[in-house]
C-alpha positions as CSV (number, residue, x, y, z in Angstrom):
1,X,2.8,-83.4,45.6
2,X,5.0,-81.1,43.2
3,X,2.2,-79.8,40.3
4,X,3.2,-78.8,36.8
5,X,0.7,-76.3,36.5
6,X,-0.6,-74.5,33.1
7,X,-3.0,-72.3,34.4
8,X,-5.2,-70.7,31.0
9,X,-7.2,-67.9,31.0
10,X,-9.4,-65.8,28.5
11,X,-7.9,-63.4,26.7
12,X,-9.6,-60.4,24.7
13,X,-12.2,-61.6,22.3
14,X,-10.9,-58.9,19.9
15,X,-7.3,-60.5,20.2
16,X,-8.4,-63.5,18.6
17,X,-11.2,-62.8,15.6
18,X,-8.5,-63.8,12.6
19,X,-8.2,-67.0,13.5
20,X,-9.6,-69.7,12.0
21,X,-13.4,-70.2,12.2
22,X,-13.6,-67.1,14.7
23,X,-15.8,-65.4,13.1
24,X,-17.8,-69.0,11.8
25,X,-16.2,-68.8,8.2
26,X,-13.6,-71.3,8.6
27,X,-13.4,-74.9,7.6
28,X,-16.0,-76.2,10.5
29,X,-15.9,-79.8,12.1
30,X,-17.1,-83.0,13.1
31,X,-16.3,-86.2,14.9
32,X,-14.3,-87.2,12.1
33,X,-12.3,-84.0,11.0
34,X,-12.5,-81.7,13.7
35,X,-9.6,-79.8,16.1
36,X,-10.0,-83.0,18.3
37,X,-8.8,-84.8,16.1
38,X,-6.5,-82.7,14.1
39,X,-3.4,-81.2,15.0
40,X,-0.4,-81.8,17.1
41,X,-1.8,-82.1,21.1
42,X,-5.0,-83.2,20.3
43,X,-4.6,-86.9,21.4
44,X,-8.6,-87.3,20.9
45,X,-7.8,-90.7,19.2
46,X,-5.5,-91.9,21.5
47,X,-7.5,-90.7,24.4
48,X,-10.9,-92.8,23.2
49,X,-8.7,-95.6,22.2
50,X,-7.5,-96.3,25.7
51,X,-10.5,-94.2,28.1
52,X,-10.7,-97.4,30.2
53,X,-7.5,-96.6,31.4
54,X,-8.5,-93.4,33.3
55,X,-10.4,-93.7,36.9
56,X,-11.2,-91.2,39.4
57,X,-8.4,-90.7,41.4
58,X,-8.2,-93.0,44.6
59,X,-10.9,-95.8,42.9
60,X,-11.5,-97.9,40.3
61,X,-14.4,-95.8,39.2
62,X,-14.7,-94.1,36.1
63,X,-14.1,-90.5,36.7
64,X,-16.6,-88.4,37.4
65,X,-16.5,-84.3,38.5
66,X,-16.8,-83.0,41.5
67,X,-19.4,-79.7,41.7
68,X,-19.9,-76.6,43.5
69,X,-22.8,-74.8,42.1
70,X,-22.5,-72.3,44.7
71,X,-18.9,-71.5,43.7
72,X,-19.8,-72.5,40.0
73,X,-16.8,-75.0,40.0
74,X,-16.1,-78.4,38.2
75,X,-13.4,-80.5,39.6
76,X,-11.7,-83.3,38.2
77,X,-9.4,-85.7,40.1
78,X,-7.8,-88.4,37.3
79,X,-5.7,-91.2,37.7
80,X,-4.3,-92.4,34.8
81,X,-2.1,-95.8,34.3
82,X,0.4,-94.8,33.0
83,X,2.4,-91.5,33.1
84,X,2.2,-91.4,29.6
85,X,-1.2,-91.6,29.6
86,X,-1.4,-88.7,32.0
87,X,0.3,-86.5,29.8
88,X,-1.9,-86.9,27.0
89,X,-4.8,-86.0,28.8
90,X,-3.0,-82.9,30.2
91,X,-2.1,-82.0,26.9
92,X,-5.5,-82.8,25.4
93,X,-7.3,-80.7,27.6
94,X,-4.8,-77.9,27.4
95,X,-5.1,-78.1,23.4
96,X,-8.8,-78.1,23.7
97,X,-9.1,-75.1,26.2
98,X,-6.5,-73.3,23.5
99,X,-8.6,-73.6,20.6
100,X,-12.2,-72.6,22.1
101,X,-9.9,-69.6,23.6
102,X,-8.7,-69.0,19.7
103,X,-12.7,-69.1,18.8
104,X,-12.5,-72.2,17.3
105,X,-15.7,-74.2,17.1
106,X,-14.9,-78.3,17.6
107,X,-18.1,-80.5,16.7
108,X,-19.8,-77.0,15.3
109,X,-22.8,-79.3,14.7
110,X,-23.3,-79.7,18.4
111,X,-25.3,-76.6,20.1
112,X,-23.5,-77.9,23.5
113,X,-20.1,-77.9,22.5
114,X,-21.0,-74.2,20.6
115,X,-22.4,-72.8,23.8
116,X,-19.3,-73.7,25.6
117,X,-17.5,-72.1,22.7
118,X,-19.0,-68.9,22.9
119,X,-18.5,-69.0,26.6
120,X,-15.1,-69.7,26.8
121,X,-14.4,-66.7,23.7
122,X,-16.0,-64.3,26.0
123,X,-14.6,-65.2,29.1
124,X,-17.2,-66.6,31.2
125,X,-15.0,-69.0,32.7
126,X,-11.2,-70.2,33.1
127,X,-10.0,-73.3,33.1
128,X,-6.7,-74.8,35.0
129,X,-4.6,-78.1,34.6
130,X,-2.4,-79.6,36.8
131,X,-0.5,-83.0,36.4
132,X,1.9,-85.0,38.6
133,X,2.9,-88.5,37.7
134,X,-0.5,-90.2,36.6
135,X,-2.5,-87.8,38.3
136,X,-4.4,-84.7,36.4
137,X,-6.2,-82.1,37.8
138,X,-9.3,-79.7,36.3
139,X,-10.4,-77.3,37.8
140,X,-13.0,-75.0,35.6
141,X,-14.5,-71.9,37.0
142,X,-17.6,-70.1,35.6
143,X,-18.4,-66.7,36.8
144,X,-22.5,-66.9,35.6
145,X,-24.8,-69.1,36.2
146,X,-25.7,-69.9,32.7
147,X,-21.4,-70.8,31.8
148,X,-21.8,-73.1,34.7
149,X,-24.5,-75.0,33.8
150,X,-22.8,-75.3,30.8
151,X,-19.6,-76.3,32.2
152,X,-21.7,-78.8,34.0
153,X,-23.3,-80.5,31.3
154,X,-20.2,-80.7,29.5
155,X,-18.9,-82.4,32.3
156,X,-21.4,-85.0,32.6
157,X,-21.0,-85.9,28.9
158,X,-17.2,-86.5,29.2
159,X,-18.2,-89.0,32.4
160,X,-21.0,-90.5,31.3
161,X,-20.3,-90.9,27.5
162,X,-16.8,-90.7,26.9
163,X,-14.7,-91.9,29.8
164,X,-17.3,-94.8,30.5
165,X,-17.6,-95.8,26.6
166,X,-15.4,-93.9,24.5
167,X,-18.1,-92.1,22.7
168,X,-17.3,-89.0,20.8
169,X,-20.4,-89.0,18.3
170,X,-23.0,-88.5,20.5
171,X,-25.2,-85.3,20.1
172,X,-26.0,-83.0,23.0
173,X,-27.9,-80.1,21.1
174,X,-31.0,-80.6,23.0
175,X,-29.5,-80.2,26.6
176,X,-27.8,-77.1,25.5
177,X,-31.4,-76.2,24.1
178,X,-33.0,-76.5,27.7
179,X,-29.8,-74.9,29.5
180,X,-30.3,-71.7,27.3
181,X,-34.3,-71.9,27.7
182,X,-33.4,-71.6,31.0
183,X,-33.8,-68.6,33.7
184,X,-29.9,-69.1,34.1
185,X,-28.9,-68.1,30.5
186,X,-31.9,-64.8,30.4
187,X,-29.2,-61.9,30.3
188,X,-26.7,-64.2,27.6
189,X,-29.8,-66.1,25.0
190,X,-29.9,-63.4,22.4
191,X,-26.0,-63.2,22.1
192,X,-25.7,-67.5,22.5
193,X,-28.7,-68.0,19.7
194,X,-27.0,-65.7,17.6
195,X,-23.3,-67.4,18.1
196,X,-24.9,-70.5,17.3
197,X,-26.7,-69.9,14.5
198,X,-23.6,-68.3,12.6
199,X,-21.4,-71.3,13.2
200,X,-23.5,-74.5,13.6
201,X,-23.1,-76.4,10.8
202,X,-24.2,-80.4,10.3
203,X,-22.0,-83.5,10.3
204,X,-19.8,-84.2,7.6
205,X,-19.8,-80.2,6.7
């Protein structure tokens, strides 16, 4: 199968502070205004309008991740059906990885989607997309255990909430708050608490 690949890694953190709400003084976001669903390649809307439409590739099922803790790897195999719809995804997720690179902090009132923020911003994992007719492929790679238990949990939101329902507005704050109470997170919690509290802000703010 002949892959488009956009393979996107982390660059320097220091590279990256002037950008919009990188250093948490930005306009911040919600489910309603946010980078998801602002700006050209976000597709977010389109995306929940038609998540029915995506399956795990080879089934009917709606897609789920395959794991590695071991390796601290999420895999995604997603048929789409459409070509079209393919595309947006691809584009979606390479948007998405873009902006948490550029420090920007989608759903900022969300302590899960913050931790995954500041791990992406310091390079605690990569993230690769690869697309070929209706099919995607994600592949994200963590290099602690604490960015892949992130990674994880993100993960299982995007199966169980959004490709099965289409929901966008739920809150995972109190996952992300037993992930960093964790033994996983010991040597990151001082520098994650202190990310979050600078940039969470609530809904509608």
């Amino acid at each position: 199968m002949n892959l488009h690949r956009k393979i996107v890694t982390v660059g320097s953190v220091l590279l990256i502070t002037a950008l919009l709400n990188g250093c948490g003084s930005g306009s911040n976001n919600n489910e309603n205004s946010s980078v998801e669903n602002e700006g050209e390649g976000s597709n977010i809307p389109y995306l929940r309008d038609n998540h029915a439409n995506y399956s795990e590739h080879g089934s009917t099922q709606t897609p789920a991740p395959t794991k590695d803790a071991n390796a601290k790897s999420i895999n995604w195999t997603i048929s789409a059906s459409t070509e079209e719809g393919a595309e947006k995804l691809a584009v979606h997720i390479d948007y998405m990885t873009e902006q948490l690179q550029a420090g920007e902090n989608p759903r900022a009132w969300d302590k899960l989607f913050l931790m995954e923020a500041y791990m992406k911003v310091n390079g605690y994992y990569t993230t690769e997309v690869e697309r070929s007719g209706i099919n995607v492929v994600i592949s994200k790679n963590a290099n602690t255990a604490c960015a892949y238990e992130v990674i994880s949990a993100h993960s299982d939101a995007v199966s169980g909430d959004f490709f099965a329902q289409g929901d966008i507005n739920n809150d995972y704050s109190s996952t992300a708050e037993s992930i960093l109470a964790s033994s996983a997170c010991d040597a990151e919690r001082d520098s994650i608490t202190s990310y979050i509290s600078s940039r969470q802000r609530g809904r509608g703010n």
